[in-house]
C-alpha positions in Angstrom: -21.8 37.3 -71.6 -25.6 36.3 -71.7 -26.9 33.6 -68.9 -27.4 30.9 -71.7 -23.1 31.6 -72.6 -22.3 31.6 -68.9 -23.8 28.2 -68.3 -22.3 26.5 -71.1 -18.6 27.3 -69.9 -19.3 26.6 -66.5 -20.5 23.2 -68.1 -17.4 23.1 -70.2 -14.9 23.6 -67.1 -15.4 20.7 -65.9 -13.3 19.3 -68.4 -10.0 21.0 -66.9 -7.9 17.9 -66.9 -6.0 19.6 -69.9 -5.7 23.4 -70.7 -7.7 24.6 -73.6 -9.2 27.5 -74.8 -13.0 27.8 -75.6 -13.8 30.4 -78.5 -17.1 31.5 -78.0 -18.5 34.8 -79.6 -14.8 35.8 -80.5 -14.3 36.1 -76.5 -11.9 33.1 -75.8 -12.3 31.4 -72.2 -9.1 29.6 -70.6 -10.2 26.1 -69.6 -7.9 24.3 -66.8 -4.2 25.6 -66.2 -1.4 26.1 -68.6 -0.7 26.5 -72.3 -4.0 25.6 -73.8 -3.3 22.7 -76.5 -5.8 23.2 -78.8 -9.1 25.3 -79.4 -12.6 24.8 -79.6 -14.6 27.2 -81.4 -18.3 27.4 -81.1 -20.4 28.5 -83.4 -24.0 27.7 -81.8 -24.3 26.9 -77.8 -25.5 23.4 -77.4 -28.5 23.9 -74.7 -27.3 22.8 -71.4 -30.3 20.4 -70.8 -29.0 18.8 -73.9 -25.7 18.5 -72.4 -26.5 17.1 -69.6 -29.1 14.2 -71.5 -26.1 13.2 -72.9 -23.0 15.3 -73.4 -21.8 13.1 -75.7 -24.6 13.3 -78.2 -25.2 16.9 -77.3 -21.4 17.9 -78.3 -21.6 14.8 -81.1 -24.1 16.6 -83.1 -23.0 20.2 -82.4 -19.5 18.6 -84.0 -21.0 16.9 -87.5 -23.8 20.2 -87.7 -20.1 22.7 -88.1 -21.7 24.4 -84.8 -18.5 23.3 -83.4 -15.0 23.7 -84.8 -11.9 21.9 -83.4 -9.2 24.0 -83.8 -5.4 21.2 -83.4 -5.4 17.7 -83.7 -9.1 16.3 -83.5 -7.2 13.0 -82.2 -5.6 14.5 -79.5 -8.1 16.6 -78.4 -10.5 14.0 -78.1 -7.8 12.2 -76.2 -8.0 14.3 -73.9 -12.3 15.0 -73.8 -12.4 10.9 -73.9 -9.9 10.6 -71.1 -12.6 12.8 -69.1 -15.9 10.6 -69.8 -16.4 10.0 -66.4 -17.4 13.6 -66.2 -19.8 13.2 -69.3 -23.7 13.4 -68.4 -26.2 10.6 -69.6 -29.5 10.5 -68.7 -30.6 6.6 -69.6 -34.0 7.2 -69.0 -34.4 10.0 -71.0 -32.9 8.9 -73.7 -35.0 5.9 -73.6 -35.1 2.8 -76.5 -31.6 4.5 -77.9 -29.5 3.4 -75.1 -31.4 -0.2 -74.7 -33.4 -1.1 -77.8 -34.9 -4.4 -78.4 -32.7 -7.8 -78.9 -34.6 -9.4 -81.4 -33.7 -10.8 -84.5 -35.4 -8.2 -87.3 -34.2 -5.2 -85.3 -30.8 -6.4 -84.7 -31.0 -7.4 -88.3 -32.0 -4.1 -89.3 -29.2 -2.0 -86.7 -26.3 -3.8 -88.3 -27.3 -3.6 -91.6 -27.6 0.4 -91.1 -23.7 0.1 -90.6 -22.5 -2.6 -92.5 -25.0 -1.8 -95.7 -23.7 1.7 -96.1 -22.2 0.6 -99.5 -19.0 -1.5 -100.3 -17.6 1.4 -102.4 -17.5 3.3 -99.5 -15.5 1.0 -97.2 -13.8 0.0 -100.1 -12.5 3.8 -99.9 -10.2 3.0 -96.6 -10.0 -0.1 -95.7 -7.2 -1.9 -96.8 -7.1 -4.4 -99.6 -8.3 -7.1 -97.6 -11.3 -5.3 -96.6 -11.1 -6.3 -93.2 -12.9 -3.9 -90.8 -11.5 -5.0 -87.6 -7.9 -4.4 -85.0 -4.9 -4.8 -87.2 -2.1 -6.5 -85.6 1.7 -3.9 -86.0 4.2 -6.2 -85.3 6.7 -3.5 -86.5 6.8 -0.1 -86.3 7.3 -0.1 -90.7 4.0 -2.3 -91.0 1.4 -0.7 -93.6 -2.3 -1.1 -92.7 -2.5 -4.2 -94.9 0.3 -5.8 -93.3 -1.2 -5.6 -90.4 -4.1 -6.6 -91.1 -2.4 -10.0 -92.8 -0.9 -10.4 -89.4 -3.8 -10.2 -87.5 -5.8 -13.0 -89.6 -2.3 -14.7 -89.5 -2.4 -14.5 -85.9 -5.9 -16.0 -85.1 -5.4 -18.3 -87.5 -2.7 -20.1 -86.2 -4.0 -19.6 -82.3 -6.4 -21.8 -83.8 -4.3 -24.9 -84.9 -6.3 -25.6 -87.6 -5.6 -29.0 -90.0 -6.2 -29.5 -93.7 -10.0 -30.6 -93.7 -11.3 -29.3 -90.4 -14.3 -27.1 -90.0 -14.2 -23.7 -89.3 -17.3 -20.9 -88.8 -16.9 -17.4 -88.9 -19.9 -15.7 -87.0 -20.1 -12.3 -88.5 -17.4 -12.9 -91.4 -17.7 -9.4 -93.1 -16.3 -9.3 -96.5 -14.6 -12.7 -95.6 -10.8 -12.6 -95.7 -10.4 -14.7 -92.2 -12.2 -18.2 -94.3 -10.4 -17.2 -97.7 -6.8 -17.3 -96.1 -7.7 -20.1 -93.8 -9.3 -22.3 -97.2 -5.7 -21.3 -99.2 -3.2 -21.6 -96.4 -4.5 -24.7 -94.2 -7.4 -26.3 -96.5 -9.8 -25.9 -93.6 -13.7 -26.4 -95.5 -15.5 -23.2 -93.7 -19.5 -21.4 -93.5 -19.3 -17.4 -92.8 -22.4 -16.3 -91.5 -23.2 -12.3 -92.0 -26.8 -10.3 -91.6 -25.4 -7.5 -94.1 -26.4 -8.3 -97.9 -23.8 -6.4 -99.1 -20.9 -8.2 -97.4 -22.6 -11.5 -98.8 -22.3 -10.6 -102.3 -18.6 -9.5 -102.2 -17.4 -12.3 -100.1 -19.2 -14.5 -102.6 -17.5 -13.2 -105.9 -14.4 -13.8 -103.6 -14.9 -17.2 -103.4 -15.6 -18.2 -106.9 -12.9 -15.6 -107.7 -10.4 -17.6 -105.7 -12.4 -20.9 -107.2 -12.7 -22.2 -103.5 -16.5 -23.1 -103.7 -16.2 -26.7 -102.8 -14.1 -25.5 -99.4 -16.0 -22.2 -98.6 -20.0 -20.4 -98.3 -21.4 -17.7 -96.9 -25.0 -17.5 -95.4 -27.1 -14.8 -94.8 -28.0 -16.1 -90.7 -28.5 -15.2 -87.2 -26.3 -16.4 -84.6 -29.7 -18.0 -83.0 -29.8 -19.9 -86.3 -26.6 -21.8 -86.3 -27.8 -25.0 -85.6 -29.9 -25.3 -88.9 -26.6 -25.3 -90.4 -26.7 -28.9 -89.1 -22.9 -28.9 -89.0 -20.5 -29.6 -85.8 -17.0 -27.7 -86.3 -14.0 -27.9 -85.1 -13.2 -24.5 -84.9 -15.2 -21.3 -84.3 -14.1 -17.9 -84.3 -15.9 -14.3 -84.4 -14.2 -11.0 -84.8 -16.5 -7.8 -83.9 -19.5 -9.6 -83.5 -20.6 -9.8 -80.3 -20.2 -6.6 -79.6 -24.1 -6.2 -81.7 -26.2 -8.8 -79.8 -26.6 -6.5 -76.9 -25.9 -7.5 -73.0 -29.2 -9.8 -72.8 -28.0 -12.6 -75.5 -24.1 -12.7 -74.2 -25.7 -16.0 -72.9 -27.6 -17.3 -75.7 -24.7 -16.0 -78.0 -22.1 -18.5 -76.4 -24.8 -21.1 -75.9 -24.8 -21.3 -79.6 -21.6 -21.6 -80.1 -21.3 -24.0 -77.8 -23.8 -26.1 -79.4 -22.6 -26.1 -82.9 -18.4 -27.1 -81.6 -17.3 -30.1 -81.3 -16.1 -31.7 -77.6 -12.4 -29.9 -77.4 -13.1 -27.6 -80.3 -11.4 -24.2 -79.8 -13.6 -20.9 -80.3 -11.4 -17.8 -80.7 -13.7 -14.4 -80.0 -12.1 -11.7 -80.8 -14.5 -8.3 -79.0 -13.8 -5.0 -78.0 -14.2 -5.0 -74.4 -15.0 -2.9 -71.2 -13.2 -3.0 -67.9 -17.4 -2.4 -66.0 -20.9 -3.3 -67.6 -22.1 0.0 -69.2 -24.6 0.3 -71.5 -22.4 2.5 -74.3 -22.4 6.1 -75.4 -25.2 7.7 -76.9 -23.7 9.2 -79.7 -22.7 6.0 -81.1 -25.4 4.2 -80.5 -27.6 6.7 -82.4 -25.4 7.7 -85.4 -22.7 4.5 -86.0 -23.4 1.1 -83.7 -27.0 1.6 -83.2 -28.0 -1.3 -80.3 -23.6 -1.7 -79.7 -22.9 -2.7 -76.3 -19.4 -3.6 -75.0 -18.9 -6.3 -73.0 -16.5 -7.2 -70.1 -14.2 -9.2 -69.4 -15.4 -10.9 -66.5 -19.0 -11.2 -67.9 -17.4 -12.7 -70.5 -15.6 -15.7 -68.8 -18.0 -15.6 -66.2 -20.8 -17.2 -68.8 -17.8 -19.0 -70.2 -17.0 -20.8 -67.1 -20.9 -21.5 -66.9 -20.7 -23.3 -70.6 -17.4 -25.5 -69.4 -15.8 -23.5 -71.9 -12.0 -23.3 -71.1 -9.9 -20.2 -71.1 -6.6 -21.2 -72.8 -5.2 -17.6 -73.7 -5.9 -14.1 -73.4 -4.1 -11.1 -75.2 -5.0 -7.4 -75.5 -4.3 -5.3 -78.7 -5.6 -2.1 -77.5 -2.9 -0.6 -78.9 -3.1 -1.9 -81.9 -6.4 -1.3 -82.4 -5.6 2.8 -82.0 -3.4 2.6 -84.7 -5.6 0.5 -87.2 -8.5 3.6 -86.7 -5.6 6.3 -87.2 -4.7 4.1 -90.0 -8.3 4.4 -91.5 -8.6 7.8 -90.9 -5.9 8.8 -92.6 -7.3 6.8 -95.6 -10.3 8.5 -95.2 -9.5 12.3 -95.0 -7.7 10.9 -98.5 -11.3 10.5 -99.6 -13.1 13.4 -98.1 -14.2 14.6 -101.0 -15.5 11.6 -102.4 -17.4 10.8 -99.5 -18.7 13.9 -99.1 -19.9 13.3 -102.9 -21.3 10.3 -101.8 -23.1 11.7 -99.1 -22.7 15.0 -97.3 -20.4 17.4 -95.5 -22.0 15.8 -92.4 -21.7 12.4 -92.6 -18.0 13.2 -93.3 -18.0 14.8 -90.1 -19.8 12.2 -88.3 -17.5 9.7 -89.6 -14.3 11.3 -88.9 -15.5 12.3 -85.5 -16.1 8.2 -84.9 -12.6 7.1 -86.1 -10.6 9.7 -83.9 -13.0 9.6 -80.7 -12.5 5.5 -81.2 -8.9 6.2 -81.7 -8.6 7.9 -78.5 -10.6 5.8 -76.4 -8.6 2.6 -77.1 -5.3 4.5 -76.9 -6.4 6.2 -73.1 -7.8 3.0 -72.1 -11.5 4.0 -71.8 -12.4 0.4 -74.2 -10.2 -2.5 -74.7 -9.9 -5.0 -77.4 -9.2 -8.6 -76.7 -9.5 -12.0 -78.1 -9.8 -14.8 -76.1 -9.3 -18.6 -76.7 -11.7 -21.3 -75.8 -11.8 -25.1 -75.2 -15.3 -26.7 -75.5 -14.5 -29.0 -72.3 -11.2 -30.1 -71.6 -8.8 -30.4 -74.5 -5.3 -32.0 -73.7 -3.8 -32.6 -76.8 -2.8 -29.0 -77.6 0.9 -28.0 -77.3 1.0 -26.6 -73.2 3.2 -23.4 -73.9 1.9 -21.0 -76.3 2.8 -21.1 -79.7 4.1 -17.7 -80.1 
């Protein structure tokens, strides 16, 4: 075994929290104690200053490139790399204006659209019918994909009491299922705001689809522009959204909120979140979520206490949310091939490497996902024990 080999698996044993076995060369290395539970085979030796740069990215690319070869579960074998990410390497200054790029409105513009503009044929591949690219909710073990994604939108829905003709905004509304059931079940009149062009012009062929165009619209808007909507609602709500505007506008963010709902409106935000302030893994930040940062809790209802916004209920779906990506990716290795079509044998990679390692990460607790419910001020009138 060359020097450059030897380094790489003394790298590698750190992650001994689970036996494996690393295939390297044919010659196979036992990594931690006991029946190894899956294999990694490596076809090209990541250099160890790249490892430690980021191990994540390092490993991430060696993964999608075929230079690395999972051999088991990919799931459970990231569960058990992700449960180690406190051994994971990560230079921040070295890797410079990737881990902390800039907040402003064309760039964060142009960072979501690189995800949410991939193509609505794609996503249309393995999401479910509702196209809705966020936690389900699996209030039964027998509950499809779609179900639970109906339950989820059920769910928020009703945390939000809404009445026929109140107001309701949907920062970041995707492909706009949330305002579509909340128009047809409660009559509520609603604006979804979105930066991606291509989630405009489905949601929009929804609506005149479901002829709800005097009760629903979709705008093409920052957060920061809210207020040029010159409308006060009585109910906000945002679903994977914050998560994009990156740690320095988790002020402004709320601020706008704030401005836009009315005195005892409720705002239901709905984020995946962190139990520390981190600035995010590298790998996803380059290749999926480019500028993503996860909040926390406590950052969170720390600027919410600032704002005299109320917390009136709290509820993880961690859980959940690990399903809803194995749910996805089980959609998607339906598709491979026509996603490989689409694109290429790497992006297939890349993307099934992003649904598992997410997968895993929720399920070992490394990320949450919670959704919290707001008062603007004091709001008496709602019932005092929860609804559910």
């Amino acid at each position: 075994m060359n020097l450059m080999d030897h380094e790489f698996v003394k790298y590698m044993s750190r992650f001994d929290d689970c036996p494996f076995t690393l295939v390297l060369h044919g010659e196979k290395h036992q990594i931690g104690k006991g029946e190894p539970a899956f294999s990694v085979v490596v076809r090209q030796i990541p250099k160890v200053k790249e490892l430690l740069k980021s191990t994540s990215l390092a490993l991430g690319e060696a993964y999608m490139d075929g230079d690395i070869q999972v051999e088991g579960e990919l799931y459970l074998a990231l569960r058990y790399f992700m449960g180690q990410m406190g051994k994971f390497s990560t230079d921040t200054k070295a890797l410079g204006n990737l881990m902390f790029s800039s907040v402003s409105k064309n760039n964060q513009k142009k960072e979501v659209c690189s995800h949410y503009n991939i193509g609505n044929d794609f996503y249309s591949l393995w999401l479910d019918e509702t196209l809705s690219y966020s936690c389900g909710y699996f209030q039964t073990e027998e509950d499809t994909l779609h179900r639970a994604q109906c339950n989820k939108v059920d769910r928020i829905l009703k945390k939000l009491y809404l009445k026929e003709g109140m107001t309701l905004c949907d920062i970041g509304c995707g492909w706009g299922y949330l305002l579509l059931r909340a128009a047809k079940k409660y009559g509520i009149n609603g604006v979804g705001i979105t930066l991606s062009e291509e989630q405009k012009k489905v949601f929009e062929e929804r609506i005149k689809a479901e002829h709800l165009e005097e009760q629903l619209s979709v705008k093409l808007l920052d957060y920061r522009d809210l207020k040029t909507l010159d409308i006060s609602f009585d109910r906000v709500v945002s679903v994977g959204m914050v998560e994009h505007v990156g740690r320095e506008n988790y002020i402004p963010f709320m601020e706008c909120v704030k401005q836009v709902l009315k005195p005892g409106g409720l705002f239901l935000l709905h984020f995946i979140s962190a139990l520390t302030e981190h600035p995010g893994d590298a790998w996803m930040k380059k290749y999926i979520f480019p500028g993503g940062m996860v909040p926390s809790l406590r950052e969170v209802f720390q600027i919410a206490g600032g704002l005299s916004l109320y917390t009136l209920d709290v509820e993880s779906l961690r859980r959940h949310y690990s399903r809803t990506l194995l749910c996805w990716n089980e959609n998607f290795q339906k598709h491979r091939r026509e996603v490989a079509e689409m694109f290429n044998e790497r992006f297939v990679r890349m993307w099934e490497l992003y649904l598992c390692s997410c997968a895993a990460t929720f399920m070992d607790g490394v990320i949450d996902l919670h959704q919290v419910l707001f008062t603007n001020g004091v709001n008496n009138d709602l019932p005092m024990t929860r609804w559910y």
